[in-house]
C-alpha positions as CSV (number, residue, x, y, z in Angstrom):
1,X,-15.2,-16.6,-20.7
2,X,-18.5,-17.3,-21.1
3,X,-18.5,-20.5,-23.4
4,X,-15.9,-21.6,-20.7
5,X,-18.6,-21.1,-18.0
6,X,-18.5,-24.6,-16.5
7,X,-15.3,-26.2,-18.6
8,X,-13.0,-28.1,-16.2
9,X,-10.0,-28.3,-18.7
10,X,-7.8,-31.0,-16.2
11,X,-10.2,-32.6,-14.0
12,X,-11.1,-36.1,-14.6
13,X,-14.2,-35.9,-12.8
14,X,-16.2,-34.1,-15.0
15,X,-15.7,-36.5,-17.8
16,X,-19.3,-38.3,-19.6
17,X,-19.6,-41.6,-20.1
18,X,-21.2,-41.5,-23.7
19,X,-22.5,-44.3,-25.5
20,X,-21.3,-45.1,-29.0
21,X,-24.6,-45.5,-30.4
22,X,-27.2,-42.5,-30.6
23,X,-29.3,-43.5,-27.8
24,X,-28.3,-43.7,-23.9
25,X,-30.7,-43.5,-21.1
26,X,-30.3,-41.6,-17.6
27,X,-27.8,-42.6,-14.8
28,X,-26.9,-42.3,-11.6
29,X,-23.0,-40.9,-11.7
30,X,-20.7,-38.2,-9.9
31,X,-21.8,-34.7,-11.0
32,X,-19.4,-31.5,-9.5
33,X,-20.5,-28.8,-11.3
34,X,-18.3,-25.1,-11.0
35,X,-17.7,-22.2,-12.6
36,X,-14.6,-21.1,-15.0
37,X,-11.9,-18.7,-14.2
38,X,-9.4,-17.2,-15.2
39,X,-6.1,-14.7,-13.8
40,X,-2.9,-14.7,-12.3
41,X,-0.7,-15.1,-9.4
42,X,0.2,-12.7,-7.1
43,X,2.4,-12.5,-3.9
44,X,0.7,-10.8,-0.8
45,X,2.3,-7.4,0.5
46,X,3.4,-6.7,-3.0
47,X,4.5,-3.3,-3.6
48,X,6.5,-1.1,-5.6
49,X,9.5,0.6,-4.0
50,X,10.4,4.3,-4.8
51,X,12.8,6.7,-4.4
52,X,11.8,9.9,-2.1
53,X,14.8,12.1,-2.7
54,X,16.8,13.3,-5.6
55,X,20.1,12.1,-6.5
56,X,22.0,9.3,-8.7
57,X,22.0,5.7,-8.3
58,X,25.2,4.8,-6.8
59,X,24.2,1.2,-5.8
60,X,22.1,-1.2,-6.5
61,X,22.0,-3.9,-3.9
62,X,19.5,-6.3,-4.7
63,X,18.7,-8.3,-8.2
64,X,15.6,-10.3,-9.6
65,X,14.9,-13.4,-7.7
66,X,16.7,-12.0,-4.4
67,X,15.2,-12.7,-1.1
68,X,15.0,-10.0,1.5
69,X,14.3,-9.1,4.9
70,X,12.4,-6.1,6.5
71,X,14.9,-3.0,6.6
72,X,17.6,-4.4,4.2
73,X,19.3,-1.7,2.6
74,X,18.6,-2.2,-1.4
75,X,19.2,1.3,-3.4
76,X,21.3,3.8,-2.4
77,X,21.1,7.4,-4.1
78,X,24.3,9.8,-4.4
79,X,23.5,13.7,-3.9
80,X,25.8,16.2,-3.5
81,X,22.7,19.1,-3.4
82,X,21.3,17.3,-0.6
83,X,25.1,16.6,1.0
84,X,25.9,20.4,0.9
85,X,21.8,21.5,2.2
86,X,22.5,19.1,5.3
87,X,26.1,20.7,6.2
88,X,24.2,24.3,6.0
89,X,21.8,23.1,8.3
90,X,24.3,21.3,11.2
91,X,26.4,24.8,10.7
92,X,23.2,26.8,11.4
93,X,22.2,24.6,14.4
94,X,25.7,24.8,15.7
95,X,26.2,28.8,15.2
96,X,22.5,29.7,17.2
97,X,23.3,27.1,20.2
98,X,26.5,28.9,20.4
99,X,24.9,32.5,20.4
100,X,22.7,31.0,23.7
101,X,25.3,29.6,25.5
102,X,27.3,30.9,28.5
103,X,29.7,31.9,26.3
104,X,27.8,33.8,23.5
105,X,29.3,36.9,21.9
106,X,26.2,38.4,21.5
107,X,24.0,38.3,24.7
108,X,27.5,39.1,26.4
109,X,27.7,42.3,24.5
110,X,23.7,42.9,25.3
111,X,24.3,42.1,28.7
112,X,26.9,44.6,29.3
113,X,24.9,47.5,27.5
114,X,22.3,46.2,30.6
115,X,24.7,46.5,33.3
116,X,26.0,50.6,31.7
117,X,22.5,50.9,31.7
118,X,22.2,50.1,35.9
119,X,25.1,52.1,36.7
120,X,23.8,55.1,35.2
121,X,20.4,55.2,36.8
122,X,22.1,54.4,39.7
123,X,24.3,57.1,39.1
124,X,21.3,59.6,37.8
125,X,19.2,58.3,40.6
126,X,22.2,59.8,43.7
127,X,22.8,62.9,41.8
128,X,19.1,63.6,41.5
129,X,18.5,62.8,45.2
130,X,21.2,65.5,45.8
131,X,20.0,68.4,43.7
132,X,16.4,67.7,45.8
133,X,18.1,68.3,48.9
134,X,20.2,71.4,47.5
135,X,16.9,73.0,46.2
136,X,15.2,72.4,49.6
137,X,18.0,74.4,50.9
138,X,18.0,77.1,48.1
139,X,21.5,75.9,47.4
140,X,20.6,75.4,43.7
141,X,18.6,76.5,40.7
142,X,15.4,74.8,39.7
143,X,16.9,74.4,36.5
144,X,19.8,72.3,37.7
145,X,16.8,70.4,39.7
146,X,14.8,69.7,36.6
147,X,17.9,68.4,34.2
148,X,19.1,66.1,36.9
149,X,15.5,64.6,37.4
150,X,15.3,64.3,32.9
151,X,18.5,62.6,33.5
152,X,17.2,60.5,36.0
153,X,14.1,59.8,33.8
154,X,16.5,59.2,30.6
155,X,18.3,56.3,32.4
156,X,15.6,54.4,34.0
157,X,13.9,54.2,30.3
158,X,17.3,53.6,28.8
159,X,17.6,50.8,30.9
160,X,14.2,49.6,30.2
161,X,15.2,49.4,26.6
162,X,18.1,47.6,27.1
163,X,16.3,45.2,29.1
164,X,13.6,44.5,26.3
165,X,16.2,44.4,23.8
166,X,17.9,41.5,25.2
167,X,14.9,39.4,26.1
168,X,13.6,40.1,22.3
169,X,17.4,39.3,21.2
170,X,17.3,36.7,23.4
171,X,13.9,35.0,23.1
172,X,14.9,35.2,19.1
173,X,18.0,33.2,19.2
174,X,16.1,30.5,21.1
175,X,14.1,30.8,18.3
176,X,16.6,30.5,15.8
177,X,17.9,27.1,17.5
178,X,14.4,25.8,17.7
179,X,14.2,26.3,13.5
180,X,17.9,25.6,12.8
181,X,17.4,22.0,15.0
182,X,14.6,21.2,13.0
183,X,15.8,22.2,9.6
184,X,18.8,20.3,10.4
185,X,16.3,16.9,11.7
186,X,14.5,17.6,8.0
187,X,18.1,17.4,6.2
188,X,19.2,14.1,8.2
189,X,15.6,12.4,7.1
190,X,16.2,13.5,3.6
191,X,19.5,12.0,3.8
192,X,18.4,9.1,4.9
193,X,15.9,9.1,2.1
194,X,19.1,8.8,-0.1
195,X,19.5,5.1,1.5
196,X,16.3,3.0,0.5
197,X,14.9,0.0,2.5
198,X,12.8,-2.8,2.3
199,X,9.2,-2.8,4.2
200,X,9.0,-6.5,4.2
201,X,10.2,-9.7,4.5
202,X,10.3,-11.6,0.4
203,X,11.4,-11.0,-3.0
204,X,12.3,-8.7,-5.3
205,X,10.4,-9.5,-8.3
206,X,11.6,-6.6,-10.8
207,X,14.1,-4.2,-10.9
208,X,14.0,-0.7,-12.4
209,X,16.5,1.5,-12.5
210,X,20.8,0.5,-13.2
211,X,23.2,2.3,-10.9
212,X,24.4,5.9,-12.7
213,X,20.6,7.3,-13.7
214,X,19.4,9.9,-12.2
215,X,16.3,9.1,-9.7
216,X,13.8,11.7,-8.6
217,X,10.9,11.4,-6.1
218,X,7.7,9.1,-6.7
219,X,10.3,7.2,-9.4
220,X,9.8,3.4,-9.2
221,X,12.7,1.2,-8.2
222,X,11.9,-2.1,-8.2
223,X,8.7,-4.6,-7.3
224,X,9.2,-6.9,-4.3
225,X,6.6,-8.7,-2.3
226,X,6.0,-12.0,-0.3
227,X,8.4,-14.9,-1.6
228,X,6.3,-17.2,0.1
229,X,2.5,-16.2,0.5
230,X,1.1,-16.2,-2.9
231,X,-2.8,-16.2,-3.9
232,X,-4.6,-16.1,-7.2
233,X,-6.8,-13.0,-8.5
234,X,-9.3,-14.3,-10.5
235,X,-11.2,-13.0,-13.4
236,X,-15.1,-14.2,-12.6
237,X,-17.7,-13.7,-15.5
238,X,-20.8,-11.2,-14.6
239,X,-23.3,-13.7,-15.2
240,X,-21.4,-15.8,-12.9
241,X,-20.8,-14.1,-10.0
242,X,-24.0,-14.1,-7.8
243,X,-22.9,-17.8,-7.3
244,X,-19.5,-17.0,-5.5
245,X,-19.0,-17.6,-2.0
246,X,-16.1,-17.0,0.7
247,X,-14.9,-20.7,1.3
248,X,-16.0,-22.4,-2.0
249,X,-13.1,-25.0,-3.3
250,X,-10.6,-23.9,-5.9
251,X,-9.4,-25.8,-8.7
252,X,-6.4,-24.2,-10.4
253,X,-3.9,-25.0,-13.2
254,X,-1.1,-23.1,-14.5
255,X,0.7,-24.4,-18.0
256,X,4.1,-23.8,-16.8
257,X,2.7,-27.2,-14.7
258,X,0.9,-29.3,-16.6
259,X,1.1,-32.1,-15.2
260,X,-0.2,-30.8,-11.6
261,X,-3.4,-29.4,-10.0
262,X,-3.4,-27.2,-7.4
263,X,-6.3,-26.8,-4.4
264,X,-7.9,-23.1,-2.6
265,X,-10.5,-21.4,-1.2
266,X,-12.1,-18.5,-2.5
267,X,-10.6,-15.7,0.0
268,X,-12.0,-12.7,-1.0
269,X,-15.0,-11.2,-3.4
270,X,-14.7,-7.7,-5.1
271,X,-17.8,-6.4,-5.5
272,X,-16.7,-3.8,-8.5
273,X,-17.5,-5.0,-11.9
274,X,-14.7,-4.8,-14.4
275,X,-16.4,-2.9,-17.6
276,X,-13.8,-4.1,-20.1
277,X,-14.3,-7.7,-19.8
278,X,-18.3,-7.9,-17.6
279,X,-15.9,-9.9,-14.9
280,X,-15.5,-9.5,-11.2
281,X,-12.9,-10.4,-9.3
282,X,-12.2,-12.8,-6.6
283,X,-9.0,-14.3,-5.1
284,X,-8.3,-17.4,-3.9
285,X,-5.9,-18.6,-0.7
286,X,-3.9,-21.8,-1.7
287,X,-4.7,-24.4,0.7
288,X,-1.6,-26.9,-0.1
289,X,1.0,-27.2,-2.2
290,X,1.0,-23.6,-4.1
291,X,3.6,-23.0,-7.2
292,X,6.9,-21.3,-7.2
293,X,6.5,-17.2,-6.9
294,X,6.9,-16.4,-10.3
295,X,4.9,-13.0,-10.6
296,X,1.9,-13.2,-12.3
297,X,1.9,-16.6,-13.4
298,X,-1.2,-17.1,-15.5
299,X,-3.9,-19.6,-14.1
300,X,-7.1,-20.9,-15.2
301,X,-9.5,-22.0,-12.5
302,X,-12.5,-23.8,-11.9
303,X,-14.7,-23.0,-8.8
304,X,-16.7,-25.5,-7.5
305,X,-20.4,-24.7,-6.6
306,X,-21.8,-28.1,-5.8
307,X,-20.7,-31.7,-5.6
308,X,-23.3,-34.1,-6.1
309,X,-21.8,-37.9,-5.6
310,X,-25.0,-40.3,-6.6
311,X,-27.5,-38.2,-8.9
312,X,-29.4,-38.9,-12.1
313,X,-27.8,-37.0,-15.1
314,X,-28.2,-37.7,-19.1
315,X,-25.3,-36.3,-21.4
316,X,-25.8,-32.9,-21.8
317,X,-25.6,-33.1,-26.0
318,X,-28.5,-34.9,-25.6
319,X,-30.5,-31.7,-24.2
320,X,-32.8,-29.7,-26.4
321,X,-33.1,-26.0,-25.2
322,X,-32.9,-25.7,-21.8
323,X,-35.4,-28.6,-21.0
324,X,-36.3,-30.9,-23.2
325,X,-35.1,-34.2,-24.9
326,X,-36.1,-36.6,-27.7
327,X,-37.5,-39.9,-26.3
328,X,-38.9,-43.0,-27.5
329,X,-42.0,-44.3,-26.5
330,X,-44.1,-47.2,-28.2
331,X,-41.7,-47.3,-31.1
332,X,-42.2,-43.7,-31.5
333,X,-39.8,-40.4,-31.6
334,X,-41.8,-37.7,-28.9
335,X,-40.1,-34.7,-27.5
336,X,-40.5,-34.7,-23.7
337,X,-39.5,-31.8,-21.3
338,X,-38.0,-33.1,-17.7
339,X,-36.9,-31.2,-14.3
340,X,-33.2,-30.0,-14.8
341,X,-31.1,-29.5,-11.9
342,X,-27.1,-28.9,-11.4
343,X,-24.7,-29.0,-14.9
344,X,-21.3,-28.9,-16.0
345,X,-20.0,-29.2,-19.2
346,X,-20.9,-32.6,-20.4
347,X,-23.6,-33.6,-18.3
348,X,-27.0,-32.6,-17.1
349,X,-28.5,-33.5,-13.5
350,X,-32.4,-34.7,-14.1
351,X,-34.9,-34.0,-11.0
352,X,-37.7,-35.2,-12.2
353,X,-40.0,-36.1,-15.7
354,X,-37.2,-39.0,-16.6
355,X,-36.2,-42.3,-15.4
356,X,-33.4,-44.9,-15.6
357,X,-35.8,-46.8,-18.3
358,X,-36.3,-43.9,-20.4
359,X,-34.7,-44.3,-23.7
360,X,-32.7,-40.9,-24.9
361,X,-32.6,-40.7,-28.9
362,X,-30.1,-38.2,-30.2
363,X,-31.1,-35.7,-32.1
364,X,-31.1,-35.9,-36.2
């Protein structure tokens, strides 16, 4: 990339006017000077759809090249695990509403053992009042007095335990509908996972998986993204970079076009640098006509840093180092330094230590 740096491959306005013979001297012409890139293009909200239950592909709505909306349906996933889990579930739900409902078998048989449980005490509770007024008449034995009173006693905790033990039986069949309801809400959600949708509106770029294979979670399905809003990521050289700004004009150029030139703006700047190839990367909005959504159409780029439209340049072969040229003066070869300013590939802005006069001899 770097002997690329400032190579504008398809613009016209770059292009030196060189003299046939070995001499020229400085002019005033058009100098844009930019930087090269290169990368691809991308839709925008690209992502890759997965799968996030188990099961096999029973269909496969959706092809290459298909446009989509938000929510269309596009895989859907077979499983007769995940069939059989979610009819457990609804049979569970169903089972504990009906053991706390009016009706339910089992807090009708705790709330009968309640109700023996208040007729005894009652019961306990006149026959001990009785034996109280039979010893205060010495009409009975203390010992009849004392077993009627542990009877007495006997019921009243029985009945205490009867009423705990339908509360707690109670209490734990709400509980049981609260977990079964839920267990059953986590089963219809998984089911629905077996029925995959789109998150946006735009194109399905790649497809994955045929219908009959077996799809597990986290498995890719396919690639969709934007059919419409497309940018290019852009591979910027190191030494480069410093120079990039949000708003500076894009020139781009993909081969599947050659004949046409797209325009953009530099969108974004990434300020990680990529350690396999010493780039950064920047991307770049199209700002008119943009080309077809092919994904990851290959692009080179040139971005341009300044635009100079009457300046005083010399052709850039004719530079010696980074300052200097060969000049004649008085009939004589002399190497002269002079005052460079912007470049691009072929030509050299000079700011100062030549003029329009000065005679450029190439060098031998």
């Amino acid at each position: 990339m770097t002997m690329n740096r400032y190579l504008l491959l398809f613009l016209t306005l770059f292009s030196a006017c060189r003299q046939s013979t070995d001499s020229t001297s400085p002019a005033y012409r058009e100098l844009t000077e930019a930087v090269y890139a290169s990368g691809n293009v991308y839709p925008r909200n690209k992502y890759t759809v997965t799968a996030d239950a188990t099961g096999i592909l029973q269909e496969r709505l959706v092809n290459e090249g298909d446009s989509i909306h938000k929510n269309q349906l596009l895989f859907v996933l077979e499983s007769a695990t995940q069939d059989a889990r979610q009819q457990a579930a609804a049979n569970a739900y169903r089972q504990a509403r009906a053991n706390l409902g009016a009706n339910s078998p089992v807090l009708a048989e705790l709330e009968a053992q309640v109700r023996n449980a208040r007729i005894r005490v009652a019961n306990d509770s006149v026959n001990y009042t009785r034996f109280r007024e039979l010893y205060s008449q010495n009409a009975t034995s203390k010992a009849e007095l004392e077993r009627a009173e542990l009877n007495y006693t006997v019921s009243r905790n029985n009945l205490r335990a009867q009423l705990n033990t339908f509360q707690r039986n109670r209490d734990q069949i709400r509980l049981d509908v609260a977990n079964n309801r839920s267990q059953l809400v986590s089963t219809e959600v998984a089911g629905q996972n077996t029925r995959v949708r789109s998150f946006v509106n735009g194109k399905v770029y790649e497809v994955y998986k045929e219908p009959g294979e077996v799809v597990k979670p986290g498995e890719q399905l396919a690639l969709v993204g934007s059919g419409s809003r497309l940018y290019a990521q852009l591979a910027v050289d190191e030494s480069d970079f410093g120079r990039m700004r949000i708003g500076q004009a894009v020139v781009l150029k993909a081969d599947v076009y050659p004949d046409k030139v797209f325009n953009a703006r530099v969108s974004k700047i990434y300020p990680k640098l990529n350690r396999t190839d010493q780039s950064f990367r920047v991307d770049a909005e199209f700002t008119g006509e943009q080309p077809a959504s092919y994904y990851g159409l290959t692009v080179e780029a040139n971005i341009i840093i300044s635009q100079n439209k009457h300046v005083l340049t010399i052709p850039k072969a004719y530079v010696l180092g980074n300052d200097s040229v060969w000049m004649e003066q008085d009939g004589k070869k002399q190497k002269v330094k002079f005052r460079k300013g912007a470049e691009n590939f072929d030509l050299v802005e000079v700011k100062g230590g030549l003029t329009q006069t000065s005679k450029l001899i190439m060098n031998e």
